[in-house]
N, C-alpha and C positions, 0 to 999 in steps of 0.2 A: 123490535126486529123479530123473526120468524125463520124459518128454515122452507127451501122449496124443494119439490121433487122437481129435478130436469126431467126430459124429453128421454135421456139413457134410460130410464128405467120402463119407456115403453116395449111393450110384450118381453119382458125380464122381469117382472113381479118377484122381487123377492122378499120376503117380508121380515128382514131379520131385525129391522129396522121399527115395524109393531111391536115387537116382542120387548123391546128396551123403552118402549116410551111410557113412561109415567104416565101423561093424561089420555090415551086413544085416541090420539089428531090426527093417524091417516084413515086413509075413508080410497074407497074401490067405487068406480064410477058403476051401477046394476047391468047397463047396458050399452057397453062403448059404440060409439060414435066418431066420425074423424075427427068432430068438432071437441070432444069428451073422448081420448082415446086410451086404452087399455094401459093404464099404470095406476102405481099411488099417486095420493095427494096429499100434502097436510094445508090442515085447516088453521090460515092463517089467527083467525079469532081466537083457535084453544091451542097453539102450542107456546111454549112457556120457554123459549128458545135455552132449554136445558144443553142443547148440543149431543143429546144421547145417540140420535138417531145417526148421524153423518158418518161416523167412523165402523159403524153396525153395516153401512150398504155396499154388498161386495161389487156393485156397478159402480161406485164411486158416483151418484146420482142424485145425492143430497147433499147441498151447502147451504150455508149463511145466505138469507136474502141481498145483503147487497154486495156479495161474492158472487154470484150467477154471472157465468160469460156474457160477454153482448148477444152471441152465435144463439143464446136460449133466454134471451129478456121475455120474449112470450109467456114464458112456462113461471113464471112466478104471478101472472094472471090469470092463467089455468088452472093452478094449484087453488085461488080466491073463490074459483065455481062450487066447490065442496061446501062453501059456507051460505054462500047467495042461490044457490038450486039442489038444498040439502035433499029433496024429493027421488034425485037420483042418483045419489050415492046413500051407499051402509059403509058402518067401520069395518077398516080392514081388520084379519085375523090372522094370526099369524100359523104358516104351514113352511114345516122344515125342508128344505131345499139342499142339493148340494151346491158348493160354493163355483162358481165358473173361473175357468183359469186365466190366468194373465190375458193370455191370447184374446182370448173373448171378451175380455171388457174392453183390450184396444180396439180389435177389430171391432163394436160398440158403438166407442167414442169417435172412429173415424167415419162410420157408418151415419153419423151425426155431424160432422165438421171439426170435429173437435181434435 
């Protein structure tokens, strides 16, 4: 099993979630696309479902693979692209952000269906 980035963490990049992972498995798409759009990703092949990253994301934006709502079953084959069209993505790096408030992450999650 493996951990995915949902669709929250689109244009909310926050990378606190690099900074804790042991082996470098997310990865920032070079040039987003609708198809490829502006968030992490972990790379299903290198992460070592340590669990570090989940509780680190203040979107609440990463779970357990077979935790992911139905509302974002998509985005766990999203996430799969980092490894099968490694050409355009690089590893993420982590830059310190400050954390968004309550508010903002519901107002987020409903902005998503969730």
């Amino acid at each position: 099993m493996t951990y995915t980035v949902m669709r929250l963490c689109r244009d909310c990049k926050d990378t606190a979630c690099v900074a804790v992972c042991p082996v470098d498995c997310f990865y920032v798409v070079k040039e987003p696309t609708p198809e490829l759009p502006d968030q992490l990703y972990i790379s299903p092949a290198e992460c070592i479902d340590c669990g570090a990253c989940e509780p680190e994301c203040p979107w609440e934006a990463i779970v357990a693979e077979d935790a992911v709502p139905e509302i974002f079953a998509d985005d766990t084959p999203l996430n799969a692209h980092c490894d099968t069209s490694r050409d355009l993505f690089e590893v993420a790096k982590h830059i310190e952000k400050p954390k968004p408030a309550v508010e903002e992450v519901q107002a987020n999650k409903a902005k998503w269906g969730l």
